[in-house]
C-alpha angles and dihedrals in degrees: 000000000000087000082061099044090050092050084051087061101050094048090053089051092045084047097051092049100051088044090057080049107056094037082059091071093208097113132093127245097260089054088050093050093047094042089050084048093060094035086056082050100051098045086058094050096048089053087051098046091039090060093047089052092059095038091058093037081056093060096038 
């Protein structure tokens, strides 16, 4: 359970940052493209892992 709150973190982080990235303006669009991509990823993966992480608070 530590491992998955630890991975929450990182992807929150990730997340923060690429939103900051994308709000500056100075990419290109195929930076954009790419930076909205792995947002899209990440926000996929912190709903999963989310839902693992209550799933396994629930049984503990």
């Amino acid at each position: 359970m530590e491992q998955l709150e630890l991975t929450l973190e990182n992807l929150e982080q990730e997340k923060k940052k690429l939103s900051e990235d994308l709000s500056i303006a100075n990419l290109n669009s195929s930076e954009i493209m790419k930076a909205g991509q792995r947002l899209a990823e990440i926000v996929l993966l912190i709903d999963s892992n989310t839902e693992r992480w209550l799933f396994l608070s629930e049984l503990a």
